[in-house]
N, C-alpha and C positions, 0 to 999 in steps of 0.2 A: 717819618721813617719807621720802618717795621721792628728795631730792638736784633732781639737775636736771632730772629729768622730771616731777615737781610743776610747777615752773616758779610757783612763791610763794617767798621766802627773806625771813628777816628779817633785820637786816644783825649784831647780838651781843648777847652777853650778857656782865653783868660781875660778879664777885664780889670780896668785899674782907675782910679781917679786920685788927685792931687789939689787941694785945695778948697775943699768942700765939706761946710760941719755936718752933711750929713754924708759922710762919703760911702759907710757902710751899705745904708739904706741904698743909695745909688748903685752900689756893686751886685748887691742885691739882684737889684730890678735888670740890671748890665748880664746877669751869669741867668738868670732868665729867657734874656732872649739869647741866650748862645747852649741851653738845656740840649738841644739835638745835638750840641759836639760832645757828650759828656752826660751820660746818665746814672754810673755809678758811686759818685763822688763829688762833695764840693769843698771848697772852706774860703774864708776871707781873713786876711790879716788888717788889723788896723795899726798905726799911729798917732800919738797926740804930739809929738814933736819930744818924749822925756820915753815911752815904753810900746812896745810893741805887741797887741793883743791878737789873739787867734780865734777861731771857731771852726771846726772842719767835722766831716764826717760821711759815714755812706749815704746811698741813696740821692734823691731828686732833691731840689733846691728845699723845694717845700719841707721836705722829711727831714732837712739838714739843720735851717735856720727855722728859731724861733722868735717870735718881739721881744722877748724878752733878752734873750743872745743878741739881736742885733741892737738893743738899747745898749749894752755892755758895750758891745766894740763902738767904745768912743774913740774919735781921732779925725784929722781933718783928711787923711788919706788913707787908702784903702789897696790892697790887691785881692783878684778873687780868682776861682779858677774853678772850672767842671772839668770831669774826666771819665774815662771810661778805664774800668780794670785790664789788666793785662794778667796772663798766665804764669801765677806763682807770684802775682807784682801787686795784690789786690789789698793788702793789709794795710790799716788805718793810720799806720807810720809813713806810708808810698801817698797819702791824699797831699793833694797841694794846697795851698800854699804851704812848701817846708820851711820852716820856723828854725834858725838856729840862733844861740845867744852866747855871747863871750864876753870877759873882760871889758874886751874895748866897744862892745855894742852889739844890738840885734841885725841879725838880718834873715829878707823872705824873699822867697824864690817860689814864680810860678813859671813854667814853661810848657810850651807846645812844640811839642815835633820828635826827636829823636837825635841820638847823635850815635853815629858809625863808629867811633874810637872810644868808646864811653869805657870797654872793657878795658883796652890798655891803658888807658886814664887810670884806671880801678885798680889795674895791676902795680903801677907805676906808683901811687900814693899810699896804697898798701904797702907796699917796700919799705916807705918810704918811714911809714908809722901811724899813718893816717888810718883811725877807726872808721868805717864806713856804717850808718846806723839804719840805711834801707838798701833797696836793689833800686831805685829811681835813678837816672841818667842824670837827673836834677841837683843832686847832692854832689856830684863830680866837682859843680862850676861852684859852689859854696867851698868846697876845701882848695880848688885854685884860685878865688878871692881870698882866701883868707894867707892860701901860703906866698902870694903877692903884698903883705900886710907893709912893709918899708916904703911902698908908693901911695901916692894918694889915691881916695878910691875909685874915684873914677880909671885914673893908669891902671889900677888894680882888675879892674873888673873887665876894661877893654883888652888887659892882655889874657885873662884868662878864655873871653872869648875867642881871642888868634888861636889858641891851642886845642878849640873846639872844633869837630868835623858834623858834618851832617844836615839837617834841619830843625832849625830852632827860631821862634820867638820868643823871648825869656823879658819878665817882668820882675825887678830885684827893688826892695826896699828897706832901706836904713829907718832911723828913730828919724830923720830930717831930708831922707832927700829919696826920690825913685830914677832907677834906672829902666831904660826899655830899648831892646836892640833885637834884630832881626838879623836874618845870616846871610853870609854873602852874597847869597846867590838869592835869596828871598822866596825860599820853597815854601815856607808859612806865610798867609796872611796876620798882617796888623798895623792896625790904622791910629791916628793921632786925629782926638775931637776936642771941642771946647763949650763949656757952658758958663758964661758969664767971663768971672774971672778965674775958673775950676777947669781941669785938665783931664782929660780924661783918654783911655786908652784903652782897643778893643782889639779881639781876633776877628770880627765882624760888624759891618759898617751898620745892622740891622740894629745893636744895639745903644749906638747913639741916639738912633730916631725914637726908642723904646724909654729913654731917661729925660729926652729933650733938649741933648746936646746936638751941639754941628759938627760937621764930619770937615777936616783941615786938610787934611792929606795921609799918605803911606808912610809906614816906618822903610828906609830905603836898604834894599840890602845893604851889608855891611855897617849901619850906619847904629853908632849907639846914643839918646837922648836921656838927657839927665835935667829934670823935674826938679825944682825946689821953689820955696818963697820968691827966690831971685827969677824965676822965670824958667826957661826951658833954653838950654844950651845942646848943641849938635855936634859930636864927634863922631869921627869914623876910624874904626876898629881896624878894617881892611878894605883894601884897594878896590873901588869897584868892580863887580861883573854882574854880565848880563842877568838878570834875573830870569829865571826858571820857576815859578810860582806853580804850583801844584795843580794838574788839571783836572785831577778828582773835585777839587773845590766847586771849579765848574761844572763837574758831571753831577756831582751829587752832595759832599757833604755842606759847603753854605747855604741858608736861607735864601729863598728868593727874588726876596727884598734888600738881599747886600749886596756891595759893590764891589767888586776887584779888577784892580788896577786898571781902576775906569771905565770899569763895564759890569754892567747889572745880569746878574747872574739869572734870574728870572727868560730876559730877551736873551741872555746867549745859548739858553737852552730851549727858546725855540728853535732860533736857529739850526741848532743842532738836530732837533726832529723835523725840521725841513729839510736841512743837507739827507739826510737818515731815506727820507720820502723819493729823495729825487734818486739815491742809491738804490732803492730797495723796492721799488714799486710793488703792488699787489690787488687784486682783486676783494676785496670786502665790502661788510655792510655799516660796520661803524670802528671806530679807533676808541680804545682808554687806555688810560696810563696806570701804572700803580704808585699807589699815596705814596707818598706825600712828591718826593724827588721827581720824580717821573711826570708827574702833571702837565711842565712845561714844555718838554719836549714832545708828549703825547699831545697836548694843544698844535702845535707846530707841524705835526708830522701832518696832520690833521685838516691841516690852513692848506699846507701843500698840494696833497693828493685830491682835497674835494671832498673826500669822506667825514661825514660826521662824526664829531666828538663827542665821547656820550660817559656818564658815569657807572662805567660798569663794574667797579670794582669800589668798597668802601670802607675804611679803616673806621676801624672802634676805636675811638681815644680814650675808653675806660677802661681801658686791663691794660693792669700790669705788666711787666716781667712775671713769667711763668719758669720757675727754676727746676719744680717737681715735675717730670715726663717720665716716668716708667717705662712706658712702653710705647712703637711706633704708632699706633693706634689712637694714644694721648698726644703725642707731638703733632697730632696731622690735626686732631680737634686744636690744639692751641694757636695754629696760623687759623682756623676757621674763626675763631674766638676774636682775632685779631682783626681777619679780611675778608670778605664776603664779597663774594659774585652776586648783581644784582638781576636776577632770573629775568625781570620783563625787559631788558634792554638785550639780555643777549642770547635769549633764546632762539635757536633757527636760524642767526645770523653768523657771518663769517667777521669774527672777531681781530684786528691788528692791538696786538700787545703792548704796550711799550713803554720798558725798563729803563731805565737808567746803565745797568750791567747786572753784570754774570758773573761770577765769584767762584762758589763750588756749584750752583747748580740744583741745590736742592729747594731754595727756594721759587724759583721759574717753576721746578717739576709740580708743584706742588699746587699753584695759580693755575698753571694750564690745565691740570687735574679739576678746579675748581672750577674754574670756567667751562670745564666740558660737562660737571655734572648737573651744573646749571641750563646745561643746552645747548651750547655753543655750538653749532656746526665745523665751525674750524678754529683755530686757533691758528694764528700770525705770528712770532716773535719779533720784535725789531727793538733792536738795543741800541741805545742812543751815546754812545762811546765802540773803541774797540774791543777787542778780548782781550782781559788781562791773562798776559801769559806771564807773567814775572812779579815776585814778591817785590812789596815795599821796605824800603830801611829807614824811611823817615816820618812812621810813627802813625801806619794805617795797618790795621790787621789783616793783608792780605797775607797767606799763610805762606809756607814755602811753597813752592813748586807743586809738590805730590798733589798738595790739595786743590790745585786751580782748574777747575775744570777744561779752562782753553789752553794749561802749559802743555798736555798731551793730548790731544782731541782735536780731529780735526772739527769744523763747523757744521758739516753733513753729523758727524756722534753726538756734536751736543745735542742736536734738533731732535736725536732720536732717542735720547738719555731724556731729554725732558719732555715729550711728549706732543711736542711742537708740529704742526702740519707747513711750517716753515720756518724759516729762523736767518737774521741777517744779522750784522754789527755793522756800527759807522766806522768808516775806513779812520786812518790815523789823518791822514787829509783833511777828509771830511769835518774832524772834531777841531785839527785848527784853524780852518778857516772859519768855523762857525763861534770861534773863541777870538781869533784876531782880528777876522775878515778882512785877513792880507797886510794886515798892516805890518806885520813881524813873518817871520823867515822861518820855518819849522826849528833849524838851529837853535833861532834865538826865539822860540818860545816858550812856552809851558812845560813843566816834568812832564814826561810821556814813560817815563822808566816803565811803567807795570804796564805799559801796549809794547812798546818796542826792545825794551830791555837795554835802552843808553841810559845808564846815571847819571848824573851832572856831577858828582863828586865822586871821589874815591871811594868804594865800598874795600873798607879793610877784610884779612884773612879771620881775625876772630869777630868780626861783626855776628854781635846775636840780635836774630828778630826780635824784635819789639813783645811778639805774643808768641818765643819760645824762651822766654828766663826761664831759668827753675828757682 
């Protein structure tokens, strides 16, 4: 994925394991392969069964953990967690796993996703006398575990989740025991693996095959499991519904190598740039996609129409994050720095595009810019999802409205905003059948919120975006 000239982030990923003296090391290697959820932050809590040890910090896994820190966090289980910052939300107090300790014991908390009522929660325990010690959504479910303290914890922790709205996968653990529960409706992925007689727990199925574990099944919406010595027990929190599992997952933010709910995200994003082909037809000389997301779908668009797949675009995996842009002039060198058109493939030729999505727009402008100075005769766009016209609340930086290129634009402005000698999106259709292939009912499928603008939950009156805290 291209960082911050994508301009889509998802905010992390978490991995967990139970039961393993080297649990650390494993989380480790687990928050590795989930690095594309999460590049600005990472940390791992451990336990030995008597204390709860931490490690967190900015930056890539690498910059975060050292052998020496991971020899320290002894303990035979582990939570870990990457993330990406948010706006006003970036400080070293907001890295997950949050660590709290009291009288009666430690507890750690990592989550994925977002929660819609997080503010009147905030408001509500404020009142109440509750010090709040970050702006993390995360910290909400830590002061209604604790203000649940007369039940036992698990009652504890399944009714604080009832009172929770939105999207979450949340990974909680004691001095002796982990919790892992998913939200009603299952808008995050996370899966349940096993290695030996060790437990282990991911937001992506890629990184069991990464540590050497098996993949068992999904955490079910509504559904919370509680990990200990004694084995793994299965309560549910709340009444099942359909699940709505996030289609951006599909479109773009999982590896290609993971699985969701039972289907390989790799093959359903061919699919998708076949559905895309048979929408969109056009006249060219060869098809690329751009790195990394896009690959799959540009294979497929590719399989469809007959036209050759060719690599004509090529990410640099050695640079960084570039923070210092001065001036327009530097920010156009730092996508070149990053992506490069590769002149003898598409010189002369009539080029098909193909993205994954459109956001603000500046990034497509910017590719097809490069591709034409490269030679391109024409440039094609063909975007393998629909136009997001509507922000996300469950914890994807799609901005407000103002900023979405397709909330005001019809499809003829964007083609002409970004420099495109044509320009298509995959219909809403198109993206579930090549996610389901009919096996499920548009109703009952996938989050579509940010193509159609149905939420699956309640979006409350003070809901704040995810990447508008101050």
């Amino acid at each position: 994925m291209l960082g911050e000239i994508k301009g889509l982030n998802e905010e992390c990923g978490i991995f967990g394991v139970w039961g393993h003296p080297e649990s650390a090391q494993l989380t480790y290697y687990g928050l590795h392969a989930l690095q594309h959820r999460g590049q600005e932050g990472a940390g791992i809590v451990t336990t030995d069964g008597e204390q709860l040890k931490i490690a967190k910090g900015h930056g890539l896994i690498n910059d975060v953990f050292s052998q020496n820190q991971l020899e320290d966090l002894q303990g035979h289980a582990s939570v870990g967690h990457v993330r990406y910052a948010t706006a006003g939300d970036g400080g070293y107090e907001n890295i997950q796993p949050l660590l709290f300790r009291s009288q009666t014991g430690g507890l750690a908390l990592a989550h994925n996703g977002n929660l819609v009522n997080a503010q009147a929660l905030k408001n509500q325990l404020e009142a109440q006398g509750s010090i709040l010690q970050t702006t993390s959504d995360t910290e909400v479910v830590a002061h209604l575990i604790k203000r649940a303290r007369h039940l036992p914890l698990e009652q504890a922790i399944s009714e604080a989740f009832s009172m929770i709205k939105g999207a979450y996968a949340f990974l909680v653990m004691t001095e002796d025991c982990m919790f892992v529960a998913n939200d009603p409706r299952g808008l995050r992925p996370l899966s349940l693996g096993h290695m030996g007689d060790s437990w282990m727990v991911s937001s992506e199925t890629c990184a069991f095959d990464v540590v050497g574990a098996t993949y068992d099944r999904e955490i079910k919406p509504g559904e919370l499991l509680m990990i200990s010595d004694e084995g793994v027990e299965s309560i549910r929190f709340s009444a099942p519904i359909q699940r709505t599992l996030c289609s951006m997952e599909y479109v773009y933010f999982s590896r290609p190598d993971s699985n969701l709910d039972g289907k390989n995200v790799h093959a359903s994003r061919k699919r998708m740039g076949k559905s895309l082909a048979e929408e969109a037809p056009v006249d060219a000389d060869v098809v690329t996609g751009v790195p990394d997301s896009s690959i799959s779908a540009a294979i497929g668009y590719a399989e469809a129409s007959g036209i050759p797949y060719e690599l004509g675009l090529i990410k640099n995996r050695y640079v960084g994050r570039t923070f210092i842009q001065p001036s327009q002039e530097l920010r156009e060198q730092g996508v070149k720095m990053k992506l490069s058109a590769v002149r003898g493939i598409v010189e002369g030729k009539r080029v098909v595009m193909v993205d994954d999505s459109i956001v603000r727009g500046t990034t497509s402008r910017r590719i097809v810019k490069m591709l034409k100075e490269a030679g391109a005769k024409e440039v094609h766009v063909r975007i393998a999802s629909p136009p997001i016209e509507n922000p996300c609340y469950y914890g994807i930086d799609t901005s407000n409205s103002g900023e979405l290129i397709a909330a005001n634009r019809s499809v003829e402005e964007i083609e002409a905003q970004i420099g495109a000698d044509s320009l298509n999106f995959l219909s809403v259709d198109g993206l579930n059948d090549s996610i389901y292939q009919g096996e499920e009912s548009m109703e009952h499928g996938g989050c579509m919120a940010c193509f159609t603008g149905n939420y699956p939950t309640e979006i409350y009156p003070n809901t704040v975006h995810p990447y508008e805290k101050l």
